[in-house]
C-alpha positions as CSV (number, residue, x, y, z in Angstrom):
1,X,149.8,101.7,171.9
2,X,147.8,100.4,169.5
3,X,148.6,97.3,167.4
4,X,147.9,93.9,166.2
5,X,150.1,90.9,164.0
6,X,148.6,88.8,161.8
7,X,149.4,85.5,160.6
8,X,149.1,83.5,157.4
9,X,151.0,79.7,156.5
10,X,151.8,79.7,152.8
11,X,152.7,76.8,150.8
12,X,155.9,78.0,149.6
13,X,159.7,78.7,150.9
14,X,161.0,81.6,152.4
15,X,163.1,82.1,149.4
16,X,159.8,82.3,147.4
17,X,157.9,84.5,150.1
18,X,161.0,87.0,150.6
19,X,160.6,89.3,146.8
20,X,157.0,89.5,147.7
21,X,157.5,90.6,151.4
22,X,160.5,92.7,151.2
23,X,160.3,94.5,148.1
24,X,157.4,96.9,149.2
25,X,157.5,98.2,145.1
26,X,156.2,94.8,144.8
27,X,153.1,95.6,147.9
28,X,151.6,97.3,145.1
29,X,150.6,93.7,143.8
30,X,148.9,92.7,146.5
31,X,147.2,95.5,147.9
32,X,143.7,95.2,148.1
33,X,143.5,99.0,147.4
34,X,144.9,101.5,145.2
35,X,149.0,101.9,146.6
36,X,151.7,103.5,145.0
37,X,155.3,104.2,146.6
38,X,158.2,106.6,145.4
39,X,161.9,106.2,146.0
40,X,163.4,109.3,147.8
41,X,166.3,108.4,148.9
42,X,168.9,105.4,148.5
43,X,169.0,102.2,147.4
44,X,165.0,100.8,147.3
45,X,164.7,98.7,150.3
46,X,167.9,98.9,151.9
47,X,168.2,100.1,155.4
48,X,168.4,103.5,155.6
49,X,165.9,104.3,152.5
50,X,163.4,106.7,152.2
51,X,160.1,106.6,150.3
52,X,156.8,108.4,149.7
53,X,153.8,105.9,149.5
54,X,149.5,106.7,148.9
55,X,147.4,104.9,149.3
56,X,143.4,104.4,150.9
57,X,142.4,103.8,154.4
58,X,139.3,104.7,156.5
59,X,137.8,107.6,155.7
60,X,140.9,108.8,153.4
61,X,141.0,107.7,149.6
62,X,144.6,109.6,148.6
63,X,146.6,109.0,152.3
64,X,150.0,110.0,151.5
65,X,153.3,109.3,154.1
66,X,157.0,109.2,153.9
67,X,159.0,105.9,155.5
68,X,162.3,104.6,155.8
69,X,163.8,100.8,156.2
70,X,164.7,99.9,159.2
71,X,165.4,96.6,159.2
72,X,166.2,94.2,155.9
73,X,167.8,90.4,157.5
74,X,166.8,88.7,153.8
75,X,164.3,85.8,154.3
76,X,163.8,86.3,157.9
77,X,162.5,89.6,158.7
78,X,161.8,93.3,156.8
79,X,160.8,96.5,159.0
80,X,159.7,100.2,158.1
81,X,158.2,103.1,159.7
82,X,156.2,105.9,158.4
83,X,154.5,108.7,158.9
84,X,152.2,111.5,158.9
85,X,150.4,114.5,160.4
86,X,148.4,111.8,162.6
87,X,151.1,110.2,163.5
88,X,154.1,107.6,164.0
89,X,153.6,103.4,162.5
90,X,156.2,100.7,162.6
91,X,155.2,97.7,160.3
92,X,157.6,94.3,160.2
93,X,157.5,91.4,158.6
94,X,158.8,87.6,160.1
95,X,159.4,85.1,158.0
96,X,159.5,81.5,159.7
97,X,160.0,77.9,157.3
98,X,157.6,75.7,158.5
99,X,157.7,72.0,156.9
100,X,157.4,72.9,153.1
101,X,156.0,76.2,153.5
102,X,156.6,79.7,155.4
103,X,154.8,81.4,158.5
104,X,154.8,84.9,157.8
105,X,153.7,87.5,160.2
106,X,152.6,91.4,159.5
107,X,152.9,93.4,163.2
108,X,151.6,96.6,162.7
109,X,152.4,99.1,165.4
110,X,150.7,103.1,165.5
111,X,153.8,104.4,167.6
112,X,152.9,107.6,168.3
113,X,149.8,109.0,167.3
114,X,148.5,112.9,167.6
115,X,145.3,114.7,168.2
116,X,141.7,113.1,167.0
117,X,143.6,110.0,165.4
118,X,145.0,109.1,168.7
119,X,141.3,109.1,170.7
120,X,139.8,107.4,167.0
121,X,142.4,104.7,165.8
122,X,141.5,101.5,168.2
123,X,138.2,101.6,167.5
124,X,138.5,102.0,163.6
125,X,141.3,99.4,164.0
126,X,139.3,97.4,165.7
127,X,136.2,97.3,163.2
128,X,138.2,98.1,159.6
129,X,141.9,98.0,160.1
130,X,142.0,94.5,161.4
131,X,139.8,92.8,158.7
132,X,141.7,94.5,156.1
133,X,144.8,93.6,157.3
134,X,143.9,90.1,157.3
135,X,142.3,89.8,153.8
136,X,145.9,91.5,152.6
137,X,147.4,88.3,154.2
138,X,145.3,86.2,153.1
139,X,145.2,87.7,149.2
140,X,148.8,87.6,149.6
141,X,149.1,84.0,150.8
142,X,146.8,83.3,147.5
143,X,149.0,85.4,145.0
144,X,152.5,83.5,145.9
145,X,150.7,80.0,145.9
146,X,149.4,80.6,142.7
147,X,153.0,81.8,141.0
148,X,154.3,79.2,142.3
């Protein structure tokens, strides 16, 4: 299975981190990329609820999936899975206070993936998804310092 967590120390408190991390309306704010997400089904970030999200990744500039909550412990950790015709991803957040500020961690897991996506994903993961996924964290860390 393919995956890979990545780490950023932000100079704020979980309490402050937390809105940013597990209200994914509020990802849309510090995506580096175009995102949107839809409410389905109950209560927005609650476990259980479903939603419809696009966005851009390799070699896709409209990806659309559907996800659910899976997990919502406020200011400690905040889990979701999606998918789509490719295939299966589990995302999750950890929160962590450390001295004055937070650890937070983004684990991204591809589950269960199908067809050309499954031979294709490490590599592209590898070369884009990983870099990405990093300057998210890091343009994240910067947007909560600076509201701060």
């Amino acid at each position: 299975m393919t995956s890979g967590s990545f780490t950023v120390t932000i100079d704020a408190k979980p309490e402050t981190v937390w809105p940013w991390v597990a209200d994914l309306d509020k990802h849309v704010d510090w995506s580096p990329k175009p995102y949107k997400i839809e409410w389905l089904e109950g209560e927005p970030n609650a476990v259980g609820s479903r939603f419809h999200s696009a966005g851009v990744i390799p070699g896709d500039k409209h990806h659309e999936n559907e996800g659910q909550i899976t997990e919502n412990q406020p200011m400690t950790r905040f889990a979701f899975r999606s998918s789509d015709p490719q295939g299966e991803y589990a995302h999750t957040y950890t929160l962590a206070p450390n001295g004055e500020g937070t650890d937070l961690t983004h684990r991204v897991e591809f589950v269960k993936m199908h067809g050309l996506a499954a031979v294709l994903l490490p590599p592209i993961f590898a070369l884009s998804g990983k870099p990405q996924a990093r300057k998210r964290m890091d343009d994240l860390k910067r947007k909560i310092e600076g509201s701060t």
